[in-house]
Backbone as XML, in Angstrom:
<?xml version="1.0"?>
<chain id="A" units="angstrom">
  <residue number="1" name="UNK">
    <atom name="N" x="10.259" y="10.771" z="15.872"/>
    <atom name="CA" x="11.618" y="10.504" z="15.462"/>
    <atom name="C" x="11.961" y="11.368" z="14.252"/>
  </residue>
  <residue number="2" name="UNK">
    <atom name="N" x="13.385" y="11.744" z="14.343"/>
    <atom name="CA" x="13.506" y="12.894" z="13.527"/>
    <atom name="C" x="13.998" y="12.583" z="12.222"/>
  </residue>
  <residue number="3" name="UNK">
    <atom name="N" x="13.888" y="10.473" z="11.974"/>
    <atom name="CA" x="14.498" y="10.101" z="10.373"/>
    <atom name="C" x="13.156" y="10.211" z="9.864"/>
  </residue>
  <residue number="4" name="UNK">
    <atom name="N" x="12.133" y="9.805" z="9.978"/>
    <atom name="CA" x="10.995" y="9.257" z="8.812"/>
    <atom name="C" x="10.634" y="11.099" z="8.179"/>
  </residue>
  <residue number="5" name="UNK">
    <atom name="N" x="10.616" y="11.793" z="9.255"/>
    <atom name="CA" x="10.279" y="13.302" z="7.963"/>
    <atom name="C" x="11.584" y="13.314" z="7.093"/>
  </residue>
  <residue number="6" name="UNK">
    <atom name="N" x="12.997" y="13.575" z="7.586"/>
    <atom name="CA" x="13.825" y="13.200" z="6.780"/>
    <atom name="C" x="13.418" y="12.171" z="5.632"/>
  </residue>
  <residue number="7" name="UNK">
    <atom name="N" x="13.466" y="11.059" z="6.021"/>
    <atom name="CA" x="13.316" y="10.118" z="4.778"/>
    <atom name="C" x="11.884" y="10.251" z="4.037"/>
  </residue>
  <residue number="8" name="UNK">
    <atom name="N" x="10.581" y="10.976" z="4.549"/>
    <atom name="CA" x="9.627" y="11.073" z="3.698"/>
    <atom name="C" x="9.970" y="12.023" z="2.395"/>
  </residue>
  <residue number="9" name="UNK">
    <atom name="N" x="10.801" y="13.238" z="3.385"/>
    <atom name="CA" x="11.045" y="14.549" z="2.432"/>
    <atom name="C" x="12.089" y="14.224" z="1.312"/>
  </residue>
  <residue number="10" name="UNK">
    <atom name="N" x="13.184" y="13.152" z="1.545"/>
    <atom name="CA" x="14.315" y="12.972" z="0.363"/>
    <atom name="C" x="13.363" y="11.813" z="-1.219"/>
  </residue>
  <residue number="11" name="UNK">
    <atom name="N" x="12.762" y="11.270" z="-0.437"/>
    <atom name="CA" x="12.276" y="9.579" z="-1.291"/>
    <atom name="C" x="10.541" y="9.381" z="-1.095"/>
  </residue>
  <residue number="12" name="UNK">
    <atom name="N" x="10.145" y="10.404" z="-0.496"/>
    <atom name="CA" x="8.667" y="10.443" z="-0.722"/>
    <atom name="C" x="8.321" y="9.456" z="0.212"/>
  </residue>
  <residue number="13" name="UNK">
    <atom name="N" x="6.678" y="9.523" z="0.661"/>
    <atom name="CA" x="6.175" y="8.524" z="1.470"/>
    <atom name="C" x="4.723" y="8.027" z="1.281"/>
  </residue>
  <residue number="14" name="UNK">
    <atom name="N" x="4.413" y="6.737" z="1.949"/>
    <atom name="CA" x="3.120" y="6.136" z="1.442"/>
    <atom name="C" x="1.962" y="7.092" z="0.863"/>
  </residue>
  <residue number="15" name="UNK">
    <atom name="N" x="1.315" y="7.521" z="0.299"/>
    <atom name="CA" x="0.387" y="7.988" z="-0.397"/>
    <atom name="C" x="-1.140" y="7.177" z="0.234"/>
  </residue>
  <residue number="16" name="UNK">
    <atom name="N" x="-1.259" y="6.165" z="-0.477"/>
    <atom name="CA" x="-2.311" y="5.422" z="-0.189"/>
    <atom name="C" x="-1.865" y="4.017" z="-1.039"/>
  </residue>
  <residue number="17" name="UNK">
    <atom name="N" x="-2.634" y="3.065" z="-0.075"/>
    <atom name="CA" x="-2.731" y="1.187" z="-0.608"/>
    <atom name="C" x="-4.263" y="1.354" z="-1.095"/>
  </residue>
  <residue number="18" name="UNK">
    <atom name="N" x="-4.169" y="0.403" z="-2.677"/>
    <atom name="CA" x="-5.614" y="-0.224" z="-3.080"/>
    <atom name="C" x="-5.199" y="-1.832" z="-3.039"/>
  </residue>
  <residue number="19" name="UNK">
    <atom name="N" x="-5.817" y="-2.305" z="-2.308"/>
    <atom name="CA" x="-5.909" y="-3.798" z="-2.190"/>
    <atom name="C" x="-6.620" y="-4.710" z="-3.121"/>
  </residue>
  <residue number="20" name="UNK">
    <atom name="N" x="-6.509" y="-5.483" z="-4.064"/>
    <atom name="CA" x="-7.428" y="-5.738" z="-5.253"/>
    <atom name="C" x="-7.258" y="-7.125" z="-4.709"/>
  </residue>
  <residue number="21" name="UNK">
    <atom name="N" x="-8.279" y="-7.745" z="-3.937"/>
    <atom name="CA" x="-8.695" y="-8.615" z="-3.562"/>
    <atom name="C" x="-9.755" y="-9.954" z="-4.230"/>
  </residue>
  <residue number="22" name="UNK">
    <atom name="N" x="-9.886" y="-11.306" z="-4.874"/>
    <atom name="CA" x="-10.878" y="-11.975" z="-5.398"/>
    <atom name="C" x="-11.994" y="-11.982" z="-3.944"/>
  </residue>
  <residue number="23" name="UNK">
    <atom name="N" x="-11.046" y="-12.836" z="-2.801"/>
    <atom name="CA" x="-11.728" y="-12.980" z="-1.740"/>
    <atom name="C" x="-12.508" y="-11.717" z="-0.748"/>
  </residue>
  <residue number="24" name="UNK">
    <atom name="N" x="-13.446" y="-11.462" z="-0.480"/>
    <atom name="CA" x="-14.324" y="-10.377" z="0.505"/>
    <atom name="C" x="-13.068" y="-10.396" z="1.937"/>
  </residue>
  <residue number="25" name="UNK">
    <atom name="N" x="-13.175" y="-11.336" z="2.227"/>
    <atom name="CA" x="-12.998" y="-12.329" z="3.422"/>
    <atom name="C" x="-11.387" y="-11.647" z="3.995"/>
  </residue>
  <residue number="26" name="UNK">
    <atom name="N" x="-10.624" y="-12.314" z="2.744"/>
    <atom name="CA" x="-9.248" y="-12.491" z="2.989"/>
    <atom name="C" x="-9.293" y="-10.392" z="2.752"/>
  </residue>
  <residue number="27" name="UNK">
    <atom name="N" x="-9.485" y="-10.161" z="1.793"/>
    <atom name="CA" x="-9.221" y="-8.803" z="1.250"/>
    <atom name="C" x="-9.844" y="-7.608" z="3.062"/>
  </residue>
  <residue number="28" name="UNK">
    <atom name="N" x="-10.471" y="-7.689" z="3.593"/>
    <atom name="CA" x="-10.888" y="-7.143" z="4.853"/>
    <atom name="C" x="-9.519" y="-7.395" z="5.588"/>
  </residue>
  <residue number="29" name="UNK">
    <atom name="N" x="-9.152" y="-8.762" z="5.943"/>
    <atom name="CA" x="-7.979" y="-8.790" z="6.370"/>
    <atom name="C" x="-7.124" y="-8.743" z="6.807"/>
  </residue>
  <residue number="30" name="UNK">
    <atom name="N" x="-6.879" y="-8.290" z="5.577"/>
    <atom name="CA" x="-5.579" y="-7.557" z="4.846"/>
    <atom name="C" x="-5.381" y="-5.910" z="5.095"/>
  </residue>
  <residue number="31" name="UNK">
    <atom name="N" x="-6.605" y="-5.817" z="4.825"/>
    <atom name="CA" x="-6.720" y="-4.028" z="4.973"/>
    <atom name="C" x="-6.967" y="-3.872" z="6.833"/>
  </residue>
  <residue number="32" name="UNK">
    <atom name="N" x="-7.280" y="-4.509" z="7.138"/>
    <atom name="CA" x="-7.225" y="-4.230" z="8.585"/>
    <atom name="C" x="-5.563" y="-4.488" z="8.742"/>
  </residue>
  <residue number="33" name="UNK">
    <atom name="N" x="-5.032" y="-5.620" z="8.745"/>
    <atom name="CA" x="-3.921" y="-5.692" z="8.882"/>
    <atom name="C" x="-3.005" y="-3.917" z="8.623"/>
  </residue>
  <residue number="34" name="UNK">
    <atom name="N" x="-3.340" y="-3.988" z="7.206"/>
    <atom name="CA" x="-2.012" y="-3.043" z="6.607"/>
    <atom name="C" x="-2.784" y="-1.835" z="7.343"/>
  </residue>
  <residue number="35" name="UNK">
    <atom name="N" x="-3.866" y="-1.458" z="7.508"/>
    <atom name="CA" x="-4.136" y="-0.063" z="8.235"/>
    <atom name="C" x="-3.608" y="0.138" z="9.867"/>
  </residue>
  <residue number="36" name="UNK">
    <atom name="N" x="-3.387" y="-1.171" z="10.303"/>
    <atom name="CA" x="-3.084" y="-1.212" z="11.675"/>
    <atom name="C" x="-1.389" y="-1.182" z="11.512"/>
  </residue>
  <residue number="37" name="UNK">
    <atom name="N" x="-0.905" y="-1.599" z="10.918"/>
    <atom name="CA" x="0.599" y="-1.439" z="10.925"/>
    <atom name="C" x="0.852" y="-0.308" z="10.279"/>
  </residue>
  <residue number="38" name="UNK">
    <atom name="N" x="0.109" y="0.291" z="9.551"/>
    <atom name="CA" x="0.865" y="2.025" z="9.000"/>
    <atom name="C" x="0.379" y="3.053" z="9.706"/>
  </residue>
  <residue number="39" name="UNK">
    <atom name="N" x="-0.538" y="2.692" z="10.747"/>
    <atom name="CA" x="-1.302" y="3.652" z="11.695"/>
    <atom name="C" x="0.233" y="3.476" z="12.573"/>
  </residue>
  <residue number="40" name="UNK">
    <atom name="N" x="0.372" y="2.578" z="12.721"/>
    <atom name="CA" x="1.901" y="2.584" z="13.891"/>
    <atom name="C" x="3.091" y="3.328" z="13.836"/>
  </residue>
  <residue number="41" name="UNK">
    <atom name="N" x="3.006" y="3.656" z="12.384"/>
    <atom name="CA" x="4.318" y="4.339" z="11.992"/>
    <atom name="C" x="4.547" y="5.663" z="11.949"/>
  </residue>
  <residue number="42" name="UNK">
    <atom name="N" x="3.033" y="6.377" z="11.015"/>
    <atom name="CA" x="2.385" y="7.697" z="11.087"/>
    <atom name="C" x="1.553" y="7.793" z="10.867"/>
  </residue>
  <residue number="43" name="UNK">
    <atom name="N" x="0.724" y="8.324" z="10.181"/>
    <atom name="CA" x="-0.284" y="9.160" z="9.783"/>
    <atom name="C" x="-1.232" y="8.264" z="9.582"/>
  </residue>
  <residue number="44" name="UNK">
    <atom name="N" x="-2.645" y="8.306" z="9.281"/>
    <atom name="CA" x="-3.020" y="7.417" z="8.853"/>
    <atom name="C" x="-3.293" y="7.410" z="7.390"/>
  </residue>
  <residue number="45" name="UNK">
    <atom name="N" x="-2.660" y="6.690" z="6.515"/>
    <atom name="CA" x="-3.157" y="6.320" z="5.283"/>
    <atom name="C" x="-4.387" y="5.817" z="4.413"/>
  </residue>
  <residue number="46" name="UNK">
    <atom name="N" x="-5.104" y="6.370" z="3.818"/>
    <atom name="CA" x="-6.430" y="5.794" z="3.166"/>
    <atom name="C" x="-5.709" y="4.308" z="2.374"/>
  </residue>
  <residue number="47" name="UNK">
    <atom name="N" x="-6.158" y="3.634" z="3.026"/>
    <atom name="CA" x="-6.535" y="1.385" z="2.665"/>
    <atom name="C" x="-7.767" y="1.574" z="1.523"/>
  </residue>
  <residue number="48" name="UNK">
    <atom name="N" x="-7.884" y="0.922" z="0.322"/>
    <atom name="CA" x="-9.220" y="0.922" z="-0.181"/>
    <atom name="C" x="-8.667" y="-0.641" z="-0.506"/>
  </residue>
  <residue number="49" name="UNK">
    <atom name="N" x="-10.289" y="-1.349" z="-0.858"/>
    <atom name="CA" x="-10.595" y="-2.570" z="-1.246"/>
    <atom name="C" x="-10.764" y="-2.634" z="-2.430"/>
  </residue>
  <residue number="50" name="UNK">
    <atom name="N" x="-10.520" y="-3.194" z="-3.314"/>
    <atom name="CA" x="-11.217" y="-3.182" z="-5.077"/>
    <atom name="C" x="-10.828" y="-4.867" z="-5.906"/>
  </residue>
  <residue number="51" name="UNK">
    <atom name="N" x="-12.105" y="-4.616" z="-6.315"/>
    <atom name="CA" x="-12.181" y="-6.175" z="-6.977"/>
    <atom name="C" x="-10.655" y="-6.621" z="-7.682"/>
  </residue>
  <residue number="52" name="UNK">
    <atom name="N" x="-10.735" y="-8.234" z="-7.720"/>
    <atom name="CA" x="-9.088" y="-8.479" z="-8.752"/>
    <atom name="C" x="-10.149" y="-9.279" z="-9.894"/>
  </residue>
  <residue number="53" name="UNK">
    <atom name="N" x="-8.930" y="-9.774" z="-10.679"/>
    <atom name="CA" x="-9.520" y="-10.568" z="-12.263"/>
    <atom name="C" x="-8.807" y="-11.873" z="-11.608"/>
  </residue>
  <residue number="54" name="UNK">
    <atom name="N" x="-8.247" y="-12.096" z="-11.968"/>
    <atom name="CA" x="-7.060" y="-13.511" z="-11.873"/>
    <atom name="C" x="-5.753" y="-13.336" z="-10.813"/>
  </residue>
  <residue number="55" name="UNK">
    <atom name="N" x="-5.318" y="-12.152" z="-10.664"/>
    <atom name="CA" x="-4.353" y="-12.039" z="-9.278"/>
    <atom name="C" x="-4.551" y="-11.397" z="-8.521"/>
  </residue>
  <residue number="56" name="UNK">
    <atom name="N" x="-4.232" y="-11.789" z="-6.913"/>
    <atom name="CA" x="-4.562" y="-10.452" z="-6.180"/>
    <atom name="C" x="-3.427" y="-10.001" z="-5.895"/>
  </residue>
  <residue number="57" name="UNK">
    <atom name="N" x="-3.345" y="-8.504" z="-5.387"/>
    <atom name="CA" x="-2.219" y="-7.637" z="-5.567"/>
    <atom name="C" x="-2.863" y="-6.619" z="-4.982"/>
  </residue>
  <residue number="58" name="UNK">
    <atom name="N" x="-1.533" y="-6.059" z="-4.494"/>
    <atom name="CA" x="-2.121" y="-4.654" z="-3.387"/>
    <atom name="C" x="-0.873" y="-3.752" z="-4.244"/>
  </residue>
  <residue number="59" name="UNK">
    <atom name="N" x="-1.382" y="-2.511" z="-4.437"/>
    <atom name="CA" x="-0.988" y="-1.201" z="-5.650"/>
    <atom name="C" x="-0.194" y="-0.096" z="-4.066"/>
  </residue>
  <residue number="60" name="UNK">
    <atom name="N" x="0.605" y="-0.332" z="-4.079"/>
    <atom name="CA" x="1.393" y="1.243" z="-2.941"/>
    <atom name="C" x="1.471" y="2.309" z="-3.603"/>
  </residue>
  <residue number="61" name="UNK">
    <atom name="N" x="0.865" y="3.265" z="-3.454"/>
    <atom name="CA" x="0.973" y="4.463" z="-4.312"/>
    <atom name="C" x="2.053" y="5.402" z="-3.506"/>
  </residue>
  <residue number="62" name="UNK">
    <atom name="N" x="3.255" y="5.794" z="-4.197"/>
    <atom name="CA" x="4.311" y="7.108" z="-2.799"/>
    <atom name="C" x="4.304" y="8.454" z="-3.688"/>
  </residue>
  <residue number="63" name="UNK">
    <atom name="N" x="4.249" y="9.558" z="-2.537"/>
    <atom name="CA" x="4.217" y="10.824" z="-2.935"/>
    <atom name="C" x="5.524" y="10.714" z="-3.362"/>
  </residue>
  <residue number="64" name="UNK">
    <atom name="N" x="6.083" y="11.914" z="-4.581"/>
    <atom name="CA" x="7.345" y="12.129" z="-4.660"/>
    <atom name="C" x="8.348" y="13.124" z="-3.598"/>
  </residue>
  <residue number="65" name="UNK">
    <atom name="N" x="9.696" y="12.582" z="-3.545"/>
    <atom name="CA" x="10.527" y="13.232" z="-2.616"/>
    <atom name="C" x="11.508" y="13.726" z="-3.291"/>
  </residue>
  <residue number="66" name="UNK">
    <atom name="N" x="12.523" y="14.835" z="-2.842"/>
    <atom name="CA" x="13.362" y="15.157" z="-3.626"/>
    <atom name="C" x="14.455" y="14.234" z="-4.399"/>
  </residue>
  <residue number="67" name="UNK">
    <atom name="N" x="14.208" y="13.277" z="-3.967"/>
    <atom name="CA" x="15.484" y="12.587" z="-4.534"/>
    <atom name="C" x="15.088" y="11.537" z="-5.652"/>
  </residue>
  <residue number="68" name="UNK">
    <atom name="N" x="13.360" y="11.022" z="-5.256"/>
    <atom name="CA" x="12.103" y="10.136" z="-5.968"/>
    <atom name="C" x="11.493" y="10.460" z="-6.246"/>
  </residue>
  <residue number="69" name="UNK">
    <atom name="N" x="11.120" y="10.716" z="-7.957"/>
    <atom name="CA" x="9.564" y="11.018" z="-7.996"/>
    <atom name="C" x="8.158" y="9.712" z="-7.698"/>
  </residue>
  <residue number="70" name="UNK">
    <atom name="N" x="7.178" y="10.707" z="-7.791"/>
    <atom name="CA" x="6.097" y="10.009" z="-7.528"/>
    <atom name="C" x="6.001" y="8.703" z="-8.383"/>
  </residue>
  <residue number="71" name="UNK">
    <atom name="N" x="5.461" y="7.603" z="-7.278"/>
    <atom name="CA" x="5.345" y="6.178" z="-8.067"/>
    <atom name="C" x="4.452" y="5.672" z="-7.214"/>
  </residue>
  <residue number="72" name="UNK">
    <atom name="N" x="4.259" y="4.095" z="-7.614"/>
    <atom name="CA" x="3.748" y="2.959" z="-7.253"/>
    <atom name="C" x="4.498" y="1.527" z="-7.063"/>
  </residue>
  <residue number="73" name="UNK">
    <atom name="N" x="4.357" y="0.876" z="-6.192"/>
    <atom name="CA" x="4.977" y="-0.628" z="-6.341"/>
    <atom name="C" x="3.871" y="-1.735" z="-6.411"/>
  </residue>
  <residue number="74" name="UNK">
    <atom name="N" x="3.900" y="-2.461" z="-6.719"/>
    <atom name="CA" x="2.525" y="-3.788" z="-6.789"/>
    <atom name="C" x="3.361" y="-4.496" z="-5.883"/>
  </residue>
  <residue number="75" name="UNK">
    <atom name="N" x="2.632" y="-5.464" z="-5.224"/>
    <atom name="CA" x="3.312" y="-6.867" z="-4.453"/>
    <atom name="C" x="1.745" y="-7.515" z="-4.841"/>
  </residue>
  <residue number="76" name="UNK">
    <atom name="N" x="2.154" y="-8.575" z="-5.296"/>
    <atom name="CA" x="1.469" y="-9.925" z="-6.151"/>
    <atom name="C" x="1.366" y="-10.499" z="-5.103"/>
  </residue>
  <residue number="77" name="UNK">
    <atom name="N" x="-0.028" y="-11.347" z="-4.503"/>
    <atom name="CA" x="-0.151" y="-12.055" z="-3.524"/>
    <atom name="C" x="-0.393" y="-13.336" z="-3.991"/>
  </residue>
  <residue number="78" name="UNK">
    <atom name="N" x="-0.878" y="-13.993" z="-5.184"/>
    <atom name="CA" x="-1.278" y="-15.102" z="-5.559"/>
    <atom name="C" x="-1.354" y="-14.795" z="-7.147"/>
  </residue>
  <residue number="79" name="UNK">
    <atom name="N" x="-0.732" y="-15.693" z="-7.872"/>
    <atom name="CA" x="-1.160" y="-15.638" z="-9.317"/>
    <atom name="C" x="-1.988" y="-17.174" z="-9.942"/>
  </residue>
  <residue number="80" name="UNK">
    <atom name="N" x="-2.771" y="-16.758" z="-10.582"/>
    <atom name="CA" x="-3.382" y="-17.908" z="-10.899"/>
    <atom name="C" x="-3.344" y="-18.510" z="-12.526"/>
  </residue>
  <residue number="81" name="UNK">
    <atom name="N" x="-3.052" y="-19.996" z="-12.584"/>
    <atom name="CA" x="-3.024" y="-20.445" z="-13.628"/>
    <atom name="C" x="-3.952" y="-21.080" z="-14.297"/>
  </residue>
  <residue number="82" name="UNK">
    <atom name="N" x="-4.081" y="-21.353" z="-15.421"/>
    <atom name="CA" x="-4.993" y="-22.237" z="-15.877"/>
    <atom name="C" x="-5.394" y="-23.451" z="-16.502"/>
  </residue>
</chain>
């Protein structure tokens, strides 16, 4: 399809996910999950696993595009209190 190079080239596109997981279990997953749904879209993206402290959270890293430079977004999966 001739939008996603368009839209990679204006706003940049996935780079790579680090998944910062407490659980082994849940954190596998997850990364199976998210590698199987971005394998669907394009390319395949490097998934890594890496320990959490107190929240887990998966880090999106995007190349920059002309219109975006290079960044990251977090999505918080659980925060924990004490």
């Amino acid at each position: 399809m001739l939008i996603e190079p368009l839209k990679a080239f204006l706003f940049g596109e996935i780079q790579k996910v680090d998944i910062h997981c407490r659980c082994e279990i849940v954190g596998r997953r997850l990364h199976e999950r998210v590698s199987a749904d971005l394998g669907r879209v394009r390319r395949s993206v490097p998934v890594s696993m890496l320990p959490a402290g107190d929240v887990d959270y998966a880090l999106v890293h995007y190349t920059a595009g002309l219109l975006r430079p290079a960044h990251a977004d977090v999505m918080v999966f659980e925060a924990r209190t004490a």
